[in-house]
Backbone as CSV, one residue per row, in Angstrom:
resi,resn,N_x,N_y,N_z,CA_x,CA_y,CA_z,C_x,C_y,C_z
1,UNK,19.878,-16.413,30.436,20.548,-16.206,29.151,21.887,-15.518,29.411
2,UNK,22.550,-15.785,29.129,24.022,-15.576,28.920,24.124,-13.871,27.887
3,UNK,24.700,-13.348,29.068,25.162,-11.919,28.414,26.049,-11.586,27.259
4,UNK,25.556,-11.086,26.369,26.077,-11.178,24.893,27.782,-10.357,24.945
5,UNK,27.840,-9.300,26.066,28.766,-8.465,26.258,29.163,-8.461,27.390
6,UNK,30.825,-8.383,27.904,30.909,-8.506,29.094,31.728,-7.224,29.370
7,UNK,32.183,-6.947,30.723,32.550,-5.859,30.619,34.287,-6.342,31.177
8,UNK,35.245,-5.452,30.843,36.115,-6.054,30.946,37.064,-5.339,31.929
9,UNK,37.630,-5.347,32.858,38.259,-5.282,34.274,39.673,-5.828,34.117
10,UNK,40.043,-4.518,34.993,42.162,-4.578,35.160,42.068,-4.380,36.613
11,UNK,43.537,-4.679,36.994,43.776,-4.414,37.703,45.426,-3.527,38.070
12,UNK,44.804,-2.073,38.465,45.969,-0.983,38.181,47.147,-1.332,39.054
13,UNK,46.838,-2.303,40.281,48.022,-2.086,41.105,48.511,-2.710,40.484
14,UNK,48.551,-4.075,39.902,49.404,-5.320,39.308,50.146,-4.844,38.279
15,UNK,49.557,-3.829,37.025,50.147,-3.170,35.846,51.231,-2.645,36.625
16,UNK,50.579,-1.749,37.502,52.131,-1.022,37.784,53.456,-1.666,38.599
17,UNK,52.917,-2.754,39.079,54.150,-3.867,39.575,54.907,-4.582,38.725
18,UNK,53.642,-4.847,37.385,54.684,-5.426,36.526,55.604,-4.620,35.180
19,UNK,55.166,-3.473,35.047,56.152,-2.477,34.721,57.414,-2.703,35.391
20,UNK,57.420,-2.500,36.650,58.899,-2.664,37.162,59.426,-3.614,37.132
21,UNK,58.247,-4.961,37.258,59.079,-6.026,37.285,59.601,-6.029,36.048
22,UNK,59.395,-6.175,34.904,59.794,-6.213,33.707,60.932,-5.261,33.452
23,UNK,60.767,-4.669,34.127,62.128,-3.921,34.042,63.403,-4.391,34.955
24,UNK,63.239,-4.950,35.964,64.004,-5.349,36.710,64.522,-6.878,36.407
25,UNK,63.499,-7.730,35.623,64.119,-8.914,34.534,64.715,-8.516,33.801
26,UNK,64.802,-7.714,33.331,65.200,-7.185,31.447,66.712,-6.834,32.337
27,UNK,67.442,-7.002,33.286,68.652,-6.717,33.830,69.268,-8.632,34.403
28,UNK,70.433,-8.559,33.711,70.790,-10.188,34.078,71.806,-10.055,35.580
29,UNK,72.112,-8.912,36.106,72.308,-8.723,37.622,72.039,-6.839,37.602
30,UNK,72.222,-7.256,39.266,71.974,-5.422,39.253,72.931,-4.480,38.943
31,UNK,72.200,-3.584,38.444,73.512,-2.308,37.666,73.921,-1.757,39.040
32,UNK,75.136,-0.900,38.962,75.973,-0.162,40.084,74.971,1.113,40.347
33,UNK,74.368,1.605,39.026,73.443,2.970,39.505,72.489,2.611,38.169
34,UNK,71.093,3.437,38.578,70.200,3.581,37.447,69.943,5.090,37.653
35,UNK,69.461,5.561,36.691,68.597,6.637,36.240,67.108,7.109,36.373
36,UNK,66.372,6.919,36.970,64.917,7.314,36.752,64.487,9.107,36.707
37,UNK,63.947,8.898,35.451,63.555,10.561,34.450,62.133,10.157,34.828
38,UNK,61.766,11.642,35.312,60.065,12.069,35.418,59.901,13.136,34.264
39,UNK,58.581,12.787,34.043,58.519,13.851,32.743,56.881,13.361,32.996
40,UNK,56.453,15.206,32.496,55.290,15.213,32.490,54.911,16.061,30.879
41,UNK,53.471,15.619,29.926,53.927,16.165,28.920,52.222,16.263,28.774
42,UNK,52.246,16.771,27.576,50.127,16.661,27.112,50.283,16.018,26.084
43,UNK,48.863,15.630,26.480,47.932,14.933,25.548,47.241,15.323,24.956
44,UNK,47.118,16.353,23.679,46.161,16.998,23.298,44.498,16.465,23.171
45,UNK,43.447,17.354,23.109,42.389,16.292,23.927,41.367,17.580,22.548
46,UNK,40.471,16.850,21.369,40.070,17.029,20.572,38.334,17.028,21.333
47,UNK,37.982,16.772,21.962,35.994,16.096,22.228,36.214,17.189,23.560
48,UNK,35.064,16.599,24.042,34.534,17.086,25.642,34.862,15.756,26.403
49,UNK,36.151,15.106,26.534,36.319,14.684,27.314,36.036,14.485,29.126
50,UNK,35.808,13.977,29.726,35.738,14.286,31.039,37.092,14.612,31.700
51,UNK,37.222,15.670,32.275,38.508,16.129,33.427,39.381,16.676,32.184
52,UNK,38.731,17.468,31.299,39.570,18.490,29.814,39.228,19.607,30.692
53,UNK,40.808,19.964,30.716,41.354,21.459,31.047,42.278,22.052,30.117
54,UNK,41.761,23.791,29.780,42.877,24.211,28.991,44.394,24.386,29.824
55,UNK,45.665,24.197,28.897,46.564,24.133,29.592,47.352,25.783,28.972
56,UNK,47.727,26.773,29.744,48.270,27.909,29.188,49.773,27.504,28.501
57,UNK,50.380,26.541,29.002,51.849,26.771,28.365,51.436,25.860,27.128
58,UNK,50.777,24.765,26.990,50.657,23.810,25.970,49.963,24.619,25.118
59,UNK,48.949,25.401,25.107,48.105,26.437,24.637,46.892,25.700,23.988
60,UNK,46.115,24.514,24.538,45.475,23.262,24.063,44.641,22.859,25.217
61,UNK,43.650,22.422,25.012,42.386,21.374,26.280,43.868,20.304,25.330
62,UNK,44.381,19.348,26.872,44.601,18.375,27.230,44.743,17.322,28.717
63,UNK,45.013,16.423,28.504,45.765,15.831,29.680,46.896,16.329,29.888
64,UNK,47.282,15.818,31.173,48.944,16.456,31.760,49.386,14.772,32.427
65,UNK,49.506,13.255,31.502,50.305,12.599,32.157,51.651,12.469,32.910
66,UNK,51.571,11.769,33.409,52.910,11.647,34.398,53.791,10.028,33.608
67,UNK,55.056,10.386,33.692,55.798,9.187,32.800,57.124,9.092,34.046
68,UNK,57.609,7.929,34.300,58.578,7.409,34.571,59.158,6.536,34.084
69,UNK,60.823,6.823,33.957,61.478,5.981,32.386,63.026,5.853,33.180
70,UNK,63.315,4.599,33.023,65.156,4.196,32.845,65.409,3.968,31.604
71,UNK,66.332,4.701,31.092,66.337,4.662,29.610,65.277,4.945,28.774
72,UNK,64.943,4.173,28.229,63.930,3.884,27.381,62.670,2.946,27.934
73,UNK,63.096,2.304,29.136,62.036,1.784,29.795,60.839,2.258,30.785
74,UNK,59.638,1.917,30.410,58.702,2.317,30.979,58.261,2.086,32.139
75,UNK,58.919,2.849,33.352,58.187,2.461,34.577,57.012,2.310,35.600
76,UNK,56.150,3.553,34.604,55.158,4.415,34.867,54.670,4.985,33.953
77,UNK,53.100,4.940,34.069,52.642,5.804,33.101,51.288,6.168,33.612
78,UNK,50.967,7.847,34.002,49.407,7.970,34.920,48.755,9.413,34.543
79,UNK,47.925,8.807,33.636,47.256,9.840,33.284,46.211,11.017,34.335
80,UNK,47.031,12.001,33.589,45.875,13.113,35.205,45.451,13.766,34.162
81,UNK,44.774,15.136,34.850,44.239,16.634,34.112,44.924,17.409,33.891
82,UNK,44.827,18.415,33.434,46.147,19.108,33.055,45.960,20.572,34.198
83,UNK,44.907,20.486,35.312,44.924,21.588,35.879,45.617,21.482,37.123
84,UNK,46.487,20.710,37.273,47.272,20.503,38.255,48.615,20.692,38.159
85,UNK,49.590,20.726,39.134,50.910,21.031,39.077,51.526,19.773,38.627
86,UNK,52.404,20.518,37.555,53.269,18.863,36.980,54.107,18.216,38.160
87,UNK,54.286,18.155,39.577,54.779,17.373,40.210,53.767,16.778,40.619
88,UNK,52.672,16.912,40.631,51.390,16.354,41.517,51.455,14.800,41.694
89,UNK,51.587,14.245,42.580,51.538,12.645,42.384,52.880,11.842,42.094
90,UNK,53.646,13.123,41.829,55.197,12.092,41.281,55.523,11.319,42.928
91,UNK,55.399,12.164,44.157,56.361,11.422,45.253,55.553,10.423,45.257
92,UNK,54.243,10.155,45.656,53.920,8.802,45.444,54.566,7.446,44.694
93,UNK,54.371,8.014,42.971,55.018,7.166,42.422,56.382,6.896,42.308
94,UNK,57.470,7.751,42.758,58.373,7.285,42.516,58.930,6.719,44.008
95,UNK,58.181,7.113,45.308,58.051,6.117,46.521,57.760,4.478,46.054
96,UNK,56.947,4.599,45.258,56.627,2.979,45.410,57.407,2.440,43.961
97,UNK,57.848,2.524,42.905,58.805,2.221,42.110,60.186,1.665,43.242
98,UNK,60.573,3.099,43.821,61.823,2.879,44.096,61.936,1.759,45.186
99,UNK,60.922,1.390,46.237,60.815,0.039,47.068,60.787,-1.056,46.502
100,UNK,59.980,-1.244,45.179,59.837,-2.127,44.578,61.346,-2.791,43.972
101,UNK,62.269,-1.424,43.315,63.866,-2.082,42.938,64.700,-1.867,43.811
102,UNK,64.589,-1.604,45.318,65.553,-1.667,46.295,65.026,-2.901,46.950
103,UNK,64.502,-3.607,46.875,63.715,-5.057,47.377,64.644,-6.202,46.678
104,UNK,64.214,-6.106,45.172,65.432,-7.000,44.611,67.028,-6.218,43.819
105,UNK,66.967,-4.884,44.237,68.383,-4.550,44.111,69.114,-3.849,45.646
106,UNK,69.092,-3.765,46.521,69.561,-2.873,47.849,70.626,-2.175,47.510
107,UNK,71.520,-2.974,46.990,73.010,-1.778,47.364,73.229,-0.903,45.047
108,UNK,71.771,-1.116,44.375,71.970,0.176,43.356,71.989,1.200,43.726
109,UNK,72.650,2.467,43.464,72.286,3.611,43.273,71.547,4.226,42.528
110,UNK,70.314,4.974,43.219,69.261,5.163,42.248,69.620,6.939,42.390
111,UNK,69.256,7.506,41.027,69.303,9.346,40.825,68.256,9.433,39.993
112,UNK,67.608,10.538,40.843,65.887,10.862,39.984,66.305,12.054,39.270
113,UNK,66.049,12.146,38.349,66.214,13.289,37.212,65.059,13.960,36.444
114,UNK,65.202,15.285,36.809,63.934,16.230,36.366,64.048,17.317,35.500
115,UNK,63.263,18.154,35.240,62.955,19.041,35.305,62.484,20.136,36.129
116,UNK,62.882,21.620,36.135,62.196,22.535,36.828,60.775,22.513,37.759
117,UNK,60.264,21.496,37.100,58.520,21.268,37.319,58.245,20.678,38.652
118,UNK,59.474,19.839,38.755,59.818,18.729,39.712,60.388,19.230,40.732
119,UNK,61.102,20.187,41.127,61.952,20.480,41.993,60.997,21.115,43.101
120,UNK,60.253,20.383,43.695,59.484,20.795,44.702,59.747,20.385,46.057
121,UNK,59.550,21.260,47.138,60.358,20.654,48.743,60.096,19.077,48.880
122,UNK,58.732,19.096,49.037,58.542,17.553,48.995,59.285,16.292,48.642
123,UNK,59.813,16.459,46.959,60.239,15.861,46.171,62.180,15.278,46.808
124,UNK,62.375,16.370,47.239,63.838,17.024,47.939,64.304,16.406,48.826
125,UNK,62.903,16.382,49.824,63.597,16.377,51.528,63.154,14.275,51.740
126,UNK,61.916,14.112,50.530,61.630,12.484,50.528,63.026,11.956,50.070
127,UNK,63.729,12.354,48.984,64.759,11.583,48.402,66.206,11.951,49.081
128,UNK,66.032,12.978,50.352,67.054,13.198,51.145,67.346,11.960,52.671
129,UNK,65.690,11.813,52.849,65.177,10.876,53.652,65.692,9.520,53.341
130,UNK,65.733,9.422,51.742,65.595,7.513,51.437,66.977,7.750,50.974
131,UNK,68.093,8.196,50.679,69.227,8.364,50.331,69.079,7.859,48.339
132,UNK,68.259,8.718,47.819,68.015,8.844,46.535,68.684,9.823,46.397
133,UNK,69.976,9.771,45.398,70.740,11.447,44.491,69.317,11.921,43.484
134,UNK,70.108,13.078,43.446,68.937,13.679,42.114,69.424,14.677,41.579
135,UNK,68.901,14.831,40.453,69.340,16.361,39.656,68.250,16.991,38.966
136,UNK,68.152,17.897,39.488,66.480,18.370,39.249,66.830,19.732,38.706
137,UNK,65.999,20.489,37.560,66.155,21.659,37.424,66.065,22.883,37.909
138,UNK,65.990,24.159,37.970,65.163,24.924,38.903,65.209,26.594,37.891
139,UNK,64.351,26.748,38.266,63.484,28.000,37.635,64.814,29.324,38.118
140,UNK,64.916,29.704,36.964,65.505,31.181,36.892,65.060,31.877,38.317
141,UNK,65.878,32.572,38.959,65.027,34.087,39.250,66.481,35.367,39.794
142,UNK,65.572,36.487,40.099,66.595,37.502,40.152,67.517,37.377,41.452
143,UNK,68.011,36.457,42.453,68.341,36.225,43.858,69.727,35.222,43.093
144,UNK,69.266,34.441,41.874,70.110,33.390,41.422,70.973,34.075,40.270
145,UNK,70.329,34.789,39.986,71.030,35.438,38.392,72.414,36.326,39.152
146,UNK,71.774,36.831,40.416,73.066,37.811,40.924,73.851,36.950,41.917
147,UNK,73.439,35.837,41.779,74.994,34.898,42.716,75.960,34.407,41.257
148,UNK,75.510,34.278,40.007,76.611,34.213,39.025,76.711,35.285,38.296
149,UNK,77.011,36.596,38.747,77.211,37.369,37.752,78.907,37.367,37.661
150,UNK,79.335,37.256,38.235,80.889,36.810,37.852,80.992,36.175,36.292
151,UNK,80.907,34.713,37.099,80.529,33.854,36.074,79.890,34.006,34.684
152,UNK,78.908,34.876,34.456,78.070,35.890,33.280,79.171,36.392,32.953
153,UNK,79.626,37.195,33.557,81.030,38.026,33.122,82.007,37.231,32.477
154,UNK,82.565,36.550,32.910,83.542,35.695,32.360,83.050,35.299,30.794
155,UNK,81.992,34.289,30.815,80.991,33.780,29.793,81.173,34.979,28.818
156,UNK,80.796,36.074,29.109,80.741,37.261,27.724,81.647,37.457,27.352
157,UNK,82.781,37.493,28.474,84.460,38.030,28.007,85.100,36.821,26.550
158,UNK,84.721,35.579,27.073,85.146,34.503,26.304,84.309,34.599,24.636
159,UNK,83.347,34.975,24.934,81.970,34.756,23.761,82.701,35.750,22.950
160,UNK,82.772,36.637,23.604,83.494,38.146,22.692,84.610,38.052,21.765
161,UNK,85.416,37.159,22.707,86.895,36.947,22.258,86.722,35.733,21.203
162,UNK,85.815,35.011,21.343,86.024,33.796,20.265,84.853,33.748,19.382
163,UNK,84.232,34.374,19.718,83.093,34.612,18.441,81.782,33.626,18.825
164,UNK,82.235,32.880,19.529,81.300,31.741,19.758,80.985,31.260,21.543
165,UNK,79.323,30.422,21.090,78.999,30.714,22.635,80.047,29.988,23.412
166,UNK,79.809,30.622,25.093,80.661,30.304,26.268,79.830,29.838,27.360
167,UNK,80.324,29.048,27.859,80.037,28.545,29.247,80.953,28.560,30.235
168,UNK,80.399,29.052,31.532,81.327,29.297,32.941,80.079,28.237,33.703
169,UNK,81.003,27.474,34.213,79.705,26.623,35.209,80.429,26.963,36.727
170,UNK,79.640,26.884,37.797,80.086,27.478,38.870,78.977,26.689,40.044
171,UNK,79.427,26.728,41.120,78.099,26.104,42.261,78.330,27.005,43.500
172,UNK,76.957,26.310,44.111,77.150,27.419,45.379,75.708,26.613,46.184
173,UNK,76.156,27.052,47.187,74.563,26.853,48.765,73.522,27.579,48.414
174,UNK,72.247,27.194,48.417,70.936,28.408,48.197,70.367,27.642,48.938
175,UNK,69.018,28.564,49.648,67.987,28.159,50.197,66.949,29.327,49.418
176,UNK,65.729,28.729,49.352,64.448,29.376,49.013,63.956,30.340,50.194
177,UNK,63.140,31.204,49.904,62.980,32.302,51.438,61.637,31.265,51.685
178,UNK,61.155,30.673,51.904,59.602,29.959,51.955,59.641,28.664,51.718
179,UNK,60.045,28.363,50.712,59.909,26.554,50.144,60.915,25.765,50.631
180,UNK,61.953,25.922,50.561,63.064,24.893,51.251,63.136,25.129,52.686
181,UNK,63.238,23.796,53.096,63.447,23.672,54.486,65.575,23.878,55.142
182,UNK,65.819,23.447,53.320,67.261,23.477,53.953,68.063,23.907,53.510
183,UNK,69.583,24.406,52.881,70.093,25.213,52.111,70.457,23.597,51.188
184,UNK,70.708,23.748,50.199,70.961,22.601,48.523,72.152,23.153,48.025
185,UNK,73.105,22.745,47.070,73.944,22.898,46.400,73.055,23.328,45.267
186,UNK,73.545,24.035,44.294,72.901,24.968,43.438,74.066,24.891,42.034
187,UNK,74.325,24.208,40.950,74.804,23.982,40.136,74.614,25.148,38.791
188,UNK,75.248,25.836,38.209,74.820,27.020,37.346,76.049,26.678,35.997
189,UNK,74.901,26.949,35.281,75.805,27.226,33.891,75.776,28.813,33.184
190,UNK,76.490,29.239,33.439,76.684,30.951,33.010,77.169,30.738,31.335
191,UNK,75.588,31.500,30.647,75.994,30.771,28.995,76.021,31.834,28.659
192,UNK,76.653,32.151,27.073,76.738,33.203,26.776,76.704,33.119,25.342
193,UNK,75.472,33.409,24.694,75.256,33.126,22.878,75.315,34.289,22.495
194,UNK,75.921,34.600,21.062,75.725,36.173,20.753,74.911,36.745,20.834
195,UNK,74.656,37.346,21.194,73.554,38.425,21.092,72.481,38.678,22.779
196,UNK,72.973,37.304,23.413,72.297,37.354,24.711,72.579,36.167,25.495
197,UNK,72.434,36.294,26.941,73.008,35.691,27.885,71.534,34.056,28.334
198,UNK,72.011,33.454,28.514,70.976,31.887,28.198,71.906,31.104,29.701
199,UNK,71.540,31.845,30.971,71.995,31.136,32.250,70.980,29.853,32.574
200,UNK,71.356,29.044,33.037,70.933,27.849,33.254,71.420,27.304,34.863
């Protein structure tokens, strides 16, 4: 007798090949540079799901997917737990994305664009390796705040004088005492809103 219900079967590697491919049709030759944005965000998660973790910054039991996007296009999309680090799994995926459009594009320029979350050695020294640009964010701390205090300075002098916020942007070499293997260019925006200083 013939089974009333069947069960129904994907296949994940092919989805994620044809994400790109579809993205790489949806172009009538290759662009000079693309964009690829990682972003990791929650899923708020209502039941006893399996692999529900509370997340402290979301302040919620959710997922913590992983998204990769040119523009508005979807390159990626991989659902994890939320008890893991939001880079977890990105070098993978954006290793095999980026082979996939240097295969039928070679001479684009590709720049991975992040967030703070992202800026992990790994992430750094792979896209230093494959000649990927990037602009990744990076977390405040007190070693960085006192290489622009100039710059802060300036920012307040201006804010003062015109009533309204200021920006001094400024760069410089940093290395991490532990995590980086190498010294990076270090891009800073010295902001200055009334009432308090918003460095970036």
């Amino acid at each position: 007798m013939a089974e009333r219900y069947n069960k129904i079967v994907y296949a994940p590697e092919a989805i994620d090949q044809l994400l790109v491919t579809l993205f790489l049709e949806s172009h009538r030759k290759a662009p000079q540079s693309i964009v690829l944005d990682l972003d990791a965000t929650d899923t708020p998660l209502h039941g006893k799901q399996e692999a529900r973790f509370f997340h402290g910054y979301y302040n919620h039991y959710c997922y913590l997917p992983l998204y990769v996007f040119c523009g508005d296009q979807l390159l990626c999309a991989r659902l994890r737990p939320s008890n893991i680090d939001a880079s977890a799994g990105s070098l993978q995926e954006v290793a095999r994305i980026i082979a996939q459009i240097r295969k039928a594009w070679p001479h684009t320029q590709i720049i991975l664009r992040a967030d703070s979350g992202f800026c992990r050695e790994e992430l750094l020294a792979w896209c230093e390796k494959h000649t990927v640009d990037y602009v990744f964010g990076f977390a405040r701390n007190r070693r960085l705040r006192r290489k622009i205090t100039q710059a802060m300075r300036q920012a307040k002098k201006e804010q003062q004088r015109t009533g309204k916020p200021a920006r001094v942007f400024t760069e410089f070499f940093y290395q991490t005492r532990k995590t980086w293997s190498q010294r990076r260019r270090v891009v800073a925006k010295a902001e200055q809103i009334p009432g308090k200083e918003n460095p970036r």
